[in-house]
Structures are given as C-alpha cells and as structure tokens.
RODO-2510 file (C-alpha; in nm, 4 decimals, decimal comma):
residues 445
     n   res          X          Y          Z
     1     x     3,6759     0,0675     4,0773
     2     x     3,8151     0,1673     3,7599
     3     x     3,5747     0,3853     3,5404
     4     x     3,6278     0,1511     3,2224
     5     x     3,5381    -0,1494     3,4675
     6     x     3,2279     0,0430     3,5569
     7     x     3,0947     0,1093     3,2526
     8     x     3,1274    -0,2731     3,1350
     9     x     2,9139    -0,3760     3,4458
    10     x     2,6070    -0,1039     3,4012
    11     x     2,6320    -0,0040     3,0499
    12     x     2,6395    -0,3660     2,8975
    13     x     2,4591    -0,5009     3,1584
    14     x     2,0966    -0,7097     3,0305
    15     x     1,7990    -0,4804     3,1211
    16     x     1,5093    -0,7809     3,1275
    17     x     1,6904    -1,0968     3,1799
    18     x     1,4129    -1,3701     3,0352
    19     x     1,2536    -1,1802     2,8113
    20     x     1,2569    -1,2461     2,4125
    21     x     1,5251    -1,0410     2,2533
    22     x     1,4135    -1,0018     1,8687
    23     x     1,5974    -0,7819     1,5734
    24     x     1,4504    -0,5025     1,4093
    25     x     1,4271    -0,7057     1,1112
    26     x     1,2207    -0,9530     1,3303
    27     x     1,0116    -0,6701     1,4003
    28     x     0,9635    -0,5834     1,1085
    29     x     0,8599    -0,9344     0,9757
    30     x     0,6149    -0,9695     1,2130
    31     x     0,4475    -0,6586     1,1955
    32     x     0,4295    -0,6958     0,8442
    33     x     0,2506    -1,0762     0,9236
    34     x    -0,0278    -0,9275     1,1615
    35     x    -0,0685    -0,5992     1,0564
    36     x    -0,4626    -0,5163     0,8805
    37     x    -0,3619    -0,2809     0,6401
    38     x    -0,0958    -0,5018     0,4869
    39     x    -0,3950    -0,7750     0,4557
    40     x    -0,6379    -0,4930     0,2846
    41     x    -0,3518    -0,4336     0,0367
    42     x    -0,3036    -0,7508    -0,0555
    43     x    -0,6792    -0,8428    -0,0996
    44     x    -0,7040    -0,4922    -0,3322
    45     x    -0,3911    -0,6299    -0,5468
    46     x    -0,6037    -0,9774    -0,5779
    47     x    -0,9052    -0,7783    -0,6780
    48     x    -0,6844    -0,5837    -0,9439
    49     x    -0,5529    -0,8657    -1,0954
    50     x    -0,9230    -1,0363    -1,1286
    51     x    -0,9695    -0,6806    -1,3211
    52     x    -0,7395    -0,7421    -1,5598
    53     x    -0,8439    -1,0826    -1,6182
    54     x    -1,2009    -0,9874    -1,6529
    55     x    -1,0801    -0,6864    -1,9283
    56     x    -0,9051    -0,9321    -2,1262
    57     x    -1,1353    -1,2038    -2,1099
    58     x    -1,3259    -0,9389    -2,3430
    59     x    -1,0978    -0,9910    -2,6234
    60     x    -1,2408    -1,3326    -2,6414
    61     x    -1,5261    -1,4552    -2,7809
    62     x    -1,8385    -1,5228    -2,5384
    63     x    -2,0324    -1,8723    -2,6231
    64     x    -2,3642    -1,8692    -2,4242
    65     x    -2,7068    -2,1072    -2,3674
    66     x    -3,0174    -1,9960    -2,5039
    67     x    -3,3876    -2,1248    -2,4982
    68     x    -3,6910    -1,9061    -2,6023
    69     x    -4,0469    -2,0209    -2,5456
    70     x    -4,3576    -1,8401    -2,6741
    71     x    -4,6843    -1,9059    -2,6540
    72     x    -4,9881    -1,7230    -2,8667
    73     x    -5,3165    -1,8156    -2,8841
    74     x    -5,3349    -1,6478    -3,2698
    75     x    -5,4773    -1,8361    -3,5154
    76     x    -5,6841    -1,8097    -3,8724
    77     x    -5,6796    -1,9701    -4,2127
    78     x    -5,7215    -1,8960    -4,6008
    79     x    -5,9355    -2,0036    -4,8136
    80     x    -5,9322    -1,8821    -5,2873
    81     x    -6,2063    -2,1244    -5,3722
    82     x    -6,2322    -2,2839    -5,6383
    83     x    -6,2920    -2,2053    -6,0320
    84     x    -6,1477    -2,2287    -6,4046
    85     x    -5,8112    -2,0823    -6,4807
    86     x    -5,7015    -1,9758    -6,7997
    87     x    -5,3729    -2,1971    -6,9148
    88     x    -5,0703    -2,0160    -7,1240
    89     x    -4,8128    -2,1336    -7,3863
    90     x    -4,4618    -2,1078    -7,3202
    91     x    -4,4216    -1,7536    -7,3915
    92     x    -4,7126    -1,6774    -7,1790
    93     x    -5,0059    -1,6362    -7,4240
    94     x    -5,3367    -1,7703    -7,3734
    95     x    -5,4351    -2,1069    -7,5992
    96     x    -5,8303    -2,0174    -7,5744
    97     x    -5,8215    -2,3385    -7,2760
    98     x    -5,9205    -2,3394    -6,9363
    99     x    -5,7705    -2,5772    -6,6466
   100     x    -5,9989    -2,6273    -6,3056
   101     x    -5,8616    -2,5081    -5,9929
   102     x    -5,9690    -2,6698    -5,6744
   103     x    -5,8849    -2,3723    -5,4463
   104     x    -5,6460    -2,3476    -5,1532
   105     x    -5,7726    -2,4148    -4,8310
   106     x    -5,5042    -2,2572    -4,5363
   107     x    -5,5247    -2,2825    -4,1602
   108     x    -5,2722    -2,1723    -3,9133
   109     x    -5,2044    -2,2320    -3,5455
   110     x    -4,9814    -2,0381    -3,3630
   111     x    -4,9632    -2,2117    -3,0246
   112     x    -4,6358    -2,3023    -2,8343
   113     x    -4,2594    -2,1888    -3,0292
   114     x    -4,0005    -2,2907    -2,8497
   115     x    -3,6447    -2,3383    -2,8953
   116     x    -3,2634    -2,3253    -2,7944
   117     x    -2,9092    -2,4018    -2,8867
   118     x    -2,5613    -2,2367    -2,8098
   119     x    -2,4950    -1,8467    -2,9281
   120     x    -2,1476    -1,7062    -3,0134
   121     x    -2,0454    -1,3862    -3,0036
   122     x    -1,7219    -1,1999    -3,0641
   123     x    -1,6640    -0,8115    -3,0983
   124     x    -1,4913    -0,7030    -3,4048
   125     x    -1,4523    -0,3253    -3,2977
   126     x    -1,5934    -0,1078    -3,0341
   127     x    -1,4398     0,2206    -3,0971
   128     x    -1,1196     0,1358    -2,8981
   129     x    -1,3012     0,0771    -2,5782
   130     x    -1,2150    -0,2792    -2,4824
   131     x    -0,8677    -0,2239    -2,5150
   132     x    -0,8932     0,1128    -2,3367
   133     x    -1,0422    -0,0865    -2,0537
   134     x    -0,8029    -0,3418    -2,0821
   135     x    -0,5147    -0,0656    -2,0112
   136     x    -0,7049     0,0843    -1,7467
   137     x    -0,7264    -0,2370    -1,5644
   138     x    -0,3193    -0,3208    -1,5683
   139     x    -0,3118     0,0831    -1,4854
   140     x    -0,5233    -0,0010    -1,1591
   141     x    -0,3108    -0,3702    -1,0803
   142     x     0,0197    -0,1299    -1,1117
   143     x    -0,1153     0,0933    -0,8840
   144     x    -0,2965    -0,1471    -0,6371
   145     x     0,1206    -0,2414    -0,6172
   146     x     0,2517     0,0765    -0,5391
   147     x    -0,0406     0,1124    -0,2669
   148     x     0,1156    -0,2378    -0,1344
   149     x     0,4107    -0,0865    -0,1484
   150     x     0,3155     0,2694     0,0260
   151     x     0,1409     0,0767     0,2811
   152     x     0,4574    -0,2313     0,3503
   153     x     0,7101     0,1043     0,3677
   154     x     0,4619     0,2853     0,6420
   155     x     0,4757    -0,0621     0,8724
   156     x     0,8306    -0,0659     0,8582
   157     x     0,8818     0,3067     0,9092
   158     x     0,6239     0,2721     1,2211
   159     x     0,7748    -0,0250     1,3499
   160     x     1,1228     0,0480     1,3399
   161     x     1,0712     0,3736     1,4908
   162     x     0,9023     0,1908     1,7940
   163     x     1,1719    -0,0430     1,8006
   164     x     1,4619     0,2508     1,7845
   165     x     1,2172     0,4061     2,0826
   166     x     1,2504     0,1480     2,2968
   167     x     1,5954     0,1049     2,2081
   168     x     1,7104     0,4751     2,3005
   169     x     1,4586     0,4396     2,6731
   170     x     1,7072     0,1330     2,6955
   171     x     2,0113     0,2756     2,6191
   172     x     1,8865     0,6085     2,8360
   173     x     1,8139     0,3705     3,1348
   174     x     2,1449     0,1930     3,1016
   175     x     2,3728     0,5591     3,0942
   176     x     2,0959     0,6612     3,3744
   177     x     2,2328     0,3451     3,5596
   178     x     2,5891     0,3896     3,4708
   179     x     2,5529     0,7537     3,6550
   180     x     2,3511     0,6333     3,9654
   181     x     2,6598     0,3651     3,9997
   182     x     2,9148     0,6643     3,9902
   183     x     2,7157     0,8713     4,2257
   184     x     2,6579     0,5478     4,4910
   185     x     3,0418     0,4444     4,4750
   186     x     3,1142     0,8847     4,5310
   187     x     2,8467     0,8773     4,7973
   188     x     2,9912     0,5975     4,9608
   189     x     3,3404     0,7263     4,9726
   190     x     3,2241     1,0678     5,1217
   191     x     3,0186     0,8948     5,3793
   192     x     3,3430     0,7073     5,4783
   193     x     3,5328     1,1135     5,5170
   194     x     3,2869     1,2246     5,6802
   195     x     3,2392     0,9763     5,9467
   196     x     3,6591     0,9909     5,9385
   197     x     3,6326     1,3937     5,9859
   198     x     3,7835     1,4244     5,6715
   199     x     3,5139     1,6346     5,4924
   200     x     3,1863     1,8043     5,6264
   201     x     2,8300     1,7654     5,5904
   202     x     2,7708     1,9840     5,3439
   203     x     2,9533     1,7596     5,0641
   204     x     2,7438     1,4692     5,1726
   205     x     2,4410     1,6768     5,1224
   206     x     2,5435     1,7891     4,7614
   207     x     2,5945     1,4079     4,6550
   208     x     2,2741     1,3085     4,8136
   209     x     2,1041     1,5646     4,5782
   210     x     2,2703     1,4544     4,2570
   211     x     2,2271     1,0809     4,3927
   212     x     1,8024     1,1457     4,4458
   213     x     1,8057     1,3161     4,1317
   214     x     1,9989     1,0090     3,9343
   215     x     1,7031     0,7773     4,1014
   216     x     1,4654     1,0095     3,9906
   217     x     1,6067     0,9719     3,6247
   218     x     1,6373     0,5644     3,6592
   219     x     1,2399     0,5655     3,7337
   220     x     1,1764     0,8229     3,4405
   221     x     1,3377     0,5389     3,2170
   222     x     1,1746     0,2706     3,3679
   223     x     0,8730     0,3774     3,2775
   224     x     0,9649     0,4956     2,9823
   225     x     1,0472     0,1646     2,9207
   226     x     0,7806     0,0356     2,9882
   227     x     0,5403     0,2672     2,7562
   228     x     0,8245     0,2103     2,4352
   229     x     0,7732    -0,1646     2,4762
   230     x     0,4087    -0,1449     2,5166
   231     x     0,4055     0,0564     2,2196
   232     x     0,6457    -0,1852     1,9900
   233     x     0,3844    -0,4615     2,1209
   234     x     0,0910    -0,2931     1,9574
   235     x     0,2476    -0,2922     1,6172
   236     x     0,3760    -0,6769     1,6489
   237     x    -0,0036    -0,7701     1,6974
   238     x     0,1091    -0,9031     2,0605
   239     x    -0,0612    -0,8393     2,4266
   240     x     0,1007    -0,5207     2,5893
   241     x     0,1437    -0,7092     2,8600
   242     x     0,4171    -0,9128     2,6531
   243     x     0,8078    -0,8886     2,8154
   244     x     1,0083    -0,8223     2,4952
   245     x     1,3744    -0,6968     2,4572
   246     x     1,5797    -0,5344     2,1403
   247     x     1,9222    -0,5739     2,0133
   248     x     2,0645    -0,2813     2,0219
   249     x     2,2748    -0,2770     1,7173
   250     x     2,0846    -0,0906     1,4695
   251     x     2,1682    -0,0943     1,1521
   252     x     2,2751     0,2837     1,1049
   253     x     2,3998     0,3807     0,8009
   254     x     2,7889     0,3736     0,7194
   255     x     2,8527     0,7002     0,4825
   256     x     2,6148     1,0089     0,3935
   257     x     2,4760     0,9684     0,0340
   258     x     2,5823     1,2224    -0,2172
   259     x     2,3092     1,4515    -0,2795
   260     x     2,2641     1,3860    -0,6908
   261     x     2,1578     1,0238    -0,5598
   262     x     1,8115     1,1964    -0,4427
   263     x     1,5577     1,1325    -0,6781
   264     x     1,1767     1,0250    -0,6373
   265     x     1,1013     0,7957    -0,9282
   266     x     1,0952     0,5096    -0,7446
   267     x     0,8706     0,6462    -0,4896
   268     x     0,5329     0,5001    -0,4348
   269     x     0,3270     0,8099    -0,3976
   270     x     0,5001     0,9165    -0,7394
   271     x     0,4058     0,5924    -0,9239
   272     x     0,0289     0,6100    -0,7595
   273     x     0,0613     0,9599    -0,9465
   274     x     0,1700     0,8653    -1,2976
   275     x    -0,0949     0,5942    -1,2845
   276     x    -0,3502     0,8071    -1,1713
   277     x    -0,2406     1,0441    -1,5063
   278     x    -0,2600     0,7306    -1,7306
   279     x    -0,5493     0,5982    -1,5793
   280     x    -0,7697     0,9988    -1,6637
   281     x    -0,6746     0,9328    -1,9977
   282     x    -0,7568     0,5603    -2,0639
   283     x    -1,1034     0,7026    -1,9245
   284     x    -1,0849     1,0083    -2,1853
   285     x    -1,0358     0,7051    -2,4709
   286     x    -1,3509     0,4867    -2,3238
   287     x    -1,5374     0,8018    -2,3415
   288     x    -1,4190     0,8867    -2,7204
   289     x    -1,5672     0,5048    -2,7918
   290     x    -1,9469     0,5816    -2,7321
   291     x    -1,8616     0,8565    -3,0336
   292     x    -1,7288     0,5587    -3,2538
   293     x    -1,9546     0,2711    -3,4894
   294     x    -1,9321    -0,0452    -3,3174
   295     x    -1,9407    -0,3945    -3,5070
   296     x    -1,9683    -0,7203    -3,3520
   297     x    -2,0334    -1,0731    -3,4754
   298     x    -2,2865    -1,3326    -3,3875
   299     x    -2,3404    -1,6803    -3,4675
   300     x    -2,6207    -1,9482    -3,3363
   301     x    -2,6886    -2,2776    -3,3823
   302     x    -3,0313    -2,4655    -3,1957
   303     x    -3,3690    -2,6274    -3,2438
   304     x    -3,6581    -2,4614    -3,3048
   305     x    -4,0378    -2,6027    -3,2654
   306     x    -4,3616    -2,4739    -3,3588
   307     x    -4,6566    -2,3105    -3,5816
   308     x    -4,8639    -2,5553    -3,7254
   309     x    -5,0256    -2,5693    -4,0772
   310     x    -5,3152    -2,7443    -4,1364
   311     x    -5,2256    -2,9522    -3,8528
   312     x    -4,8553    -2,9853    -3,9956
   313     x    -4,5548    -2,8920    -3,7871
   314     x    -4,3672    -2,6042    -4,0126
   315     x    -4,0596    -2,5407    -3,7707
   316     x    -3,9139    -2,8869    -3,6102
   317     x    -3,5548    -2,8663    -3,7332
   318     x    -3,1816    -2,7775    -3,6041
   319     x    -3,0633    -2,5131    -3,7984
   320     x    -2,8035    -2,1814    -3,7488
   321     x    -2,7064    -1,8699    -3,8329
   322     x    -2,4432    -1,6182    -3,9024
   323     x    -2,5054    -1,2173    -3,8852
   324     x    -2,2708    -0,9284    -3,8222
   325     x    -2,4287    -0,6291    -3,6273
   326     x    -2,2966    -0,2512    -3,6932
   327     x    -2,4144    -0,0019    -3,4960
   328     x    -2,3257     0,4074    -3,5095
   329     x    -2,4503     0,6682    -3,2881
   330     x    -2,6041     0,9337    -3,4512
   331     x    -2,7426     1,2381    -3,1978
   332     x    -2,7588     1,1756    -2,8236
   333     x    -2,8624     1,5340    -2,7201
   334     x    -2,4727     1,6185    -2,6591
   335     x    -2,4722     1,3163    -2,3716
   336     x    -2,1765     1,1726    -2,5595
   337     x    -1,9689     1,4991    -2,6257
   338     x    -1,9940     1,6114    -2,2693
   339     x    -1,9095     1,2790    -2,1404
   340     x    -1,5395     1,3364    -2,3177
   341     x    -1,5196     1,6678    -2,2368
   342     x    -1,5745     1,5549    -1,8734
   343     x    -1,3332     1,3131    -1,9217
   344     x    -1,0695     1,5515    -2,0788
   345     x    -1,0877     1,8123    -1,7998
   346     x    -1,0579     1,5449    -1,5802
   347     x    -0,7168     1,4031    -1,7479
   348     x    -0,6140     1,7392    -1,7728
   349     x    -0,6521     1,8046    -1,3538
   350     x    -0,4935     1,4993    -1,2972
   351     x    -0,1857     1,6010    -1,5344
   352     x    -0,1862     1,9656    -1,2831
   353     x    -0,2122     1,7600    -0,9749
   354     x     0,0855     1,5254    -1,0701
   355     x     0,2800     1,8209    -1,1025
   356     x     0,2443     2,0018    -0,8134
   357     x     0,2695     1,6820    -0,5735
   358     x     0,5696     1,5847    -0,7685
   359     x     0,7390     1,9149    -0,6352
   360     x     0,6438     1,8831    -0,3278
   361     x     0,7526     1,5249    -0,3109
   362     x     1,0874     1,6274    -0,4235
   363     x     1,1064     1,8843    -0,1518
   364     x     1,0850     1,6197     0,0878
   365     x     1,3188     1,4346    -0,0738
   366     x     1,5405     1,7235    -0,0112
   367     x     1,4528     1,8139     0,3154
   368     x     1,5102     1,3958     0,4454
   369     x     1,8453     1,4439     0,2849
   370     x     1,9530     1,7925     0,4703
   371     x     1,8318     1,6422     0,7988
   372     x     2,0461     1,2790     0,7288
   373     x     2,3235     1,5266     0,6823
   374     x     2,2789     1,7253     1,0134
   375     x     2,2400     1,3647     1,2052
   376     x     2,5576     1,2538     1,0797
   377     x     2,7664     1,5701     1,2026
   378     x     2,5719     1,5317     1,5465
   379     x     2,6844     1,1716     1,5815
   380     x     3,0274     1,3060     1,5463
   381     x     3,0336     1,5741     1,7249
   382     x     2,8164     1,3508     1,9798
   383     x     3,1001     1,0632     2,0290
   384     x     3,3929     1,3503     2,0065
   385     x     3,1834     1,5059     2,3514
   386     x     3,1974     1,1785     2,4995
   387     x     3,5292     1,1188     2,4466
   388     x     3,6550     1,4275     2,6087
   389     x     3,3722     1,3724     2,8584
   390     x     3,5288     1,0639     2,9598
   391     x     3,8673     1,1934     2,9531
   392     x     3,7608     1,4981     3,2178
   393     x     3,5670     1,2407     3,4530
   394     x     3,8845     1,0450     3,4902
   395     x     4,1229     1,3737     3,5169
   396     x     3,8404     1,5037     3,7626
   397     x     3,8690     1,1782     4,0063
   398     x     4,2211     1,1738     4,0087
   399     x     4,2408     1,5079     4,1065
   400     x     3,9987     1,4705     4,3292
   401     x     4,1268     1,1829     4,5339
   402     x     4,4448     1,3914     4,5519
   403     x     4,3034     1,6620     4,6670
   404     x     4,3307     1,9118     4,4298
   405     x     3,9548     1,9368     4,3441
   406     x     3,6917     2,0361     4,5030
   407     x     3,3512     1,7989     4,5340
   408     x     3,1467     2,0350     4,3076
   409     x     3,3403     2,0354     4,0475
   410     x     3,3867     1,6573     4,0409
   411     x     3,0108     1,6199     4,0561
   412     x     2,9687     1,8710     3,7706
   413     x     3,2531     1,6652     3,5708
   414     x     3,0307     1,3503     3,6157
   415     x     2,6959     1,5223     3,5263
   416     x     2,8626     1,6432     3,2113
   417     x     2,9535     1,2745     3,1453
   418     x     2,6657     1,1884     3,1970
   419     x     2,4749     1,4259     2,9453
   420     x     2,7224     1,3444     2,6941
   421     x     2,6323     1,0010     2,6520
   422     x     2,2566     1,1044     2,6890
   423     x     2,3198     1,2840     2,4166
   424     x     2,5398     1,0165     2,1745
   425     x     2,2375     0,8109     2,2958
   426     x     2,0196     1,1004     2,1097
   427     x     2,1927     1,1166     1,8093
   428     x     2,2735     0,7669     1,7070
   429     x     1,8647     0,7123     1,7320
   430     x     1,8300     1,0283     1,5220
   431     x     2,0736     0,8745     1,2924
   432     x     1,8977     0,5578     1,2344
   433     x     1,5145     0,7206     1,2143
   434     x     1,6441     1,0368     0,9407
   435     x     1,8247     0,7427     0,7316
   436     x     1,4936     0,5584     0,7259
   437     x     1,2731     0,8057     0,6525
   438     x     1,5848     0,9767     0,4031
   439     x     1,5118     0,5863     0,2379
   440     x     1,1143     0,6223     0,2323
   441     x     1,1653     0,9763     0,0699
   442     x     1,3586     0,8286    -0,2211
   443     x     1,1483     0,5475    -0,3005
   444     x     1,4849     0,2946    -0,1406
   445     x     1,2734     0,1626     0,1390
***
C-alpha cells in the first residue's frame, strides 16, 4: 500500500460516524444562547438603560395627587360689645356726633379641613446635579456595554478553545491511527520473513514494541477525546454525555498583522476604564451641587373645605397657586466640603488607576502579538518537518524493501514521521488559539 493511499484512509477517515458535526461558529452561537453570564449582562444593560430613562425623566416636570385632611377640635369666638362711636368728616375730624355701634359678635370652629387637587412641579436649577446624574447614567449604560462585550469575547475565547481542544485530540488520534496502520502493515510483513526465514526474531520483537506503544498512544487519544468533548459540552449548555463532532477547518489566520496595527482602544477593559474616569468625576460634579442654591417651581390647583364662622363655611372653593422655592446652603459643619473632597480624591485615583492598567493592557497587547508571531514561524517550520518527514519515510521503505536498510532505522524514520505531524498538529492549534486571544488583546474580537 502506497503511503499517500494510507494516509487518505486513516488521516481523513470520520472519527464518530453519527454524531452531530457543528462549526466553531455554531459553537460559538450556542454557547453564547445558554451561557448565564451572557444572560446577567444583558439584564445589567436593561437595568442601565432604565437608569438613564429614570435621570432624564428628571428634566421633566413631575404632576402629582394630593389630598390633606385635618381635624382640630380648636374653637373660640369674639365678642367688642356694644356702645357710641364718635363719627368724622371727610378729612377725619370729629363733627361733635356720635353713631351707635351694636358690637361684633365672632365664633369660630375649627373642625374637619380637608382638601386636594393636582400639584406641579418642575426644577429650574439644582446646582448642575440633574444633569450630572443624567451623564453618569449614559456613563454606566456605556459601560454596562463594554461589560456585555468583555463578557460575549470571554464565551467565545472559552469556547473556541474547547472546540480547537477537541479538534487537536482529533487530529492527534487520527496521526496516532495513521502510525498504528504503518506499524500493523510493517508488522505484518516481518511476520511473513520471519516465518519465511528471511529475518529473525529479534526484528519482530522491535516492531511489536513500537506497535504496543502506537496502541498505547491510540487509547491516550481516545480518552482524550473523550474529556475535550465532554468539556466543549459543558460550555454548549448540553449533557456530557452528548456524541458531538468538529469540523476541522479552523479558521486560522492568513498573514501576520503588522505590529503598528496593535492598539487597545477598542478594548473592553479599556473602555470599562475611561468610563470608570468619567463616571469619578460626574460624582465630583453631584457633590459640587449640594454647595450650589437650588430653585424649583411649584404650582397647585384643588378644593379646599373647612373652618366655620358663626356657623358659615369660610373655605369651600377651588382655587390655585403659583410659588417658586430657592433654597442655599449656608454651614453644614464641613459635611458638604468633605463630601467633594471625597469625591475629588476619588476621581483623581481613578485617573492613576486608568493609567497604570492602560500600560499593562498594552503590554499584553504586545506580548499576544510576539507570541502570534512565534506561532506563525512554527507552523512553517512545522509543515517544512513534515514534508521532509514524509519524504525520508518513503526513501526509508524503499530502501528497506531493497535491502539496504536496516529495521531500526526504518522504524526510527516512521517515528520521526510520526512526531512531525504531532507536531504540525501542535502548531496549527497554537496558531488558531494566539490569533484569538492576539484579537481579544486588541479589542478585534
């Protein structure tokens, strides 16, 4: 059997025939349907955008119900008497004449006020602290994005790597096949020399190591199989249990990026870091407000009921009102002043922090990019190795078959073949998972 024949049978050969065969995009999409923290995200983005509803709503004015009802059991009366009073020309000078007065005879009953209508009221100025609030709440929805974001980019990074993991314990099991096929079909031909005469016992015995140890490695891959699909299970939301299969064409990237294309603006963490900035000094503005007068407008219109007079109703009317309400704080004990301050230092730590974690996010950014770079010169150092591996092998079993090699070192040119394409394995994995994280690091993924 021809070694290009060969590897077409074990090499392309399907590994779980039945079982579902998804993408890693599939994966991906379902992980992203099923998976908890995505469905906390969304609920805190929902929650942020009721925030910024709820800080503009305070633009607006606010029209309320009242009713008031008071009950008193005060009550008392007047009474002048009566007598003669003197009566006055127009310029106010007595004529010498007297008029009777019959007195004035008051009583008053407090009993039961009530009343109600519909208030209005609408803030004029509150030291900047509605709009301050109003900016911190779109501050808080932008970041409750990026924190979608962060958490959508560490589902895909977790489930593609668990679908490139089962994909290289695939790919191992199929080159692990590929080599137990070689070492069966060399196994079988020594058998036949032996039993001919035509080579000794001792060759058979060195085969039938390399051949145990070639089982040894198709059970290691089994299993590990078995554990990578288990694994890719767990972040799809499905039972263990589940028989699954992946294509193995990743998508691996086609050129290394240029190194000026690394930048970490678009990064989540970064954005979750200016907003926290701008968020500190919203906060050091809403303090600054409680320093600042405060004028607001009210208007109410409603019935009102009660207080008699001499058994007269004096209040039974609708009526309203208009009033505008200005208030300034004078001395608080310093509450206000260290309640900035506080806020300040707090602006001013968050400014310090960006900084630092902004240099530290651009070393990874770095480091992703030297370690995409070192992938791509394995890969082709990886498939140059396999190509000369391949071209030994088949040197090695011609010679072989003619006689002009010995057993060992045909065994050691198949083992070598065999490692090689372990290793392009390897490195096209390590390819795919240093572009994706080389993405995450740059705010692409």
């Amino acid at each position: 059997m021809k070694l290009a024949k060969l590897l077409i049978i074990t090499l392309f050969a399907p590994l779980c025939a039945g079982a579902q065969t998804l993408t890693v995009a599939e994966c991906v999409d379902i992980a992203l349907q099923h998976n908890s923290q995505i469905t906390a995200a969304q609920s805190q983005l929902s929650a942020a955008r009721y925030d910024v509803r709820q800080a503009r709503s305070y633009f607006l004015p606010q029209l309320s119900l009242y009713g008031t009802a008071l009950y008193s059991a005060a009550e008392g009366g007047y009474s002048s008497g009566s007598g003669l009073l003197p009566v006055v020309d127009a310029q106010g000078n007595p004529t010498g004449q007297f008029a009777g007065f019959p007195g004035i005879d008051l009583h008053y009953d407090f009993g039961l006020v009530y009343g109600g209508g519909i208030q209005l009221e609408q803030p004029i100025y509150m030291g900047g602290r509605i709009r301050a609030s109003y900016q911190l709440a779109r501050i808080g929805e932008q970041a409750a994005i990026q924190q979608q974001r962060l958490t959508t980019s560490e589902v895909v990074v977790n489930t593609s790597d668990a679908y490139a993991q089962l994909v290289r314990a695939t790919e191992l099991r199929r080159v692990a096949l590929a080599y137990n096929t070689l070492l069966t079909e060399l196994h079988r031909k020594v058998q036949a020399a032996v039993n001919a005469g035509l080579s000794t016992r001792n060759d058979l015995l060195k085969v039938e190591v390399r051949l145990n140890d070639s089982r040894l490695q198709l059970l290691r891959a089994d299993n590990g199989i078995t554990l990578a699909r288990m694994n890719l299970c767990h972040y799809l939301g499905r039972p263990l249990i589940d028989s699954i299969a992946v294509d193995a064409a990743l998508p691996y990237p086609d050129a290394l990026p240029t190194r000026s294309d690394i930048s970490i603006d678009n990064r989540a963490e970064y954005q979750l870091l200016q907003h926290s900035t701008d968020a500190a000094e919203r906060r050091v503005d809403i303090a600054r407000s409680d320093m600042l007068p405060q004028v607001g407008m009210v208007g109410q219109f409603g019935y009102l009921n009660g207080l008699d007079l001499n058994g007269t109703k004096m209040m039974h009317s609708w009526n309203y009102f208009v009033g505008l309400q200005v208030s300034m704080p004078l001395f608080d004990f310093g509450r206000n002043r260290s309640k900035l301050q506080a806020a300040r230092d707090r602006y001013h730590q968050a400014l310090a922090d960006q900084l630092d974690s902004s240099e530290l996010l651009t070393l990874q950014a770095n480091q992703a990019y030297n370690q995409l770079s070192e992938a791509f010169l394995e890969v082709e150092m990886a498939r140059a190795t396999v190509a000369s591996a391949e071209e030994n092998l088949r040197a090695s079993r011609l010679n072989y078959e003619a006689g002009l090699e010995t057993l060992s070192d045909h065994l050691e040119a198949q083992l070598l073949w065999q490692q090689a394409l372990t290793t392009q394995v390897e490195t096209r994995i390590t390819l795919y998972l240093t572009h994706l994280r080389y993405l995450q690091a740059t705010g692409r993924l």
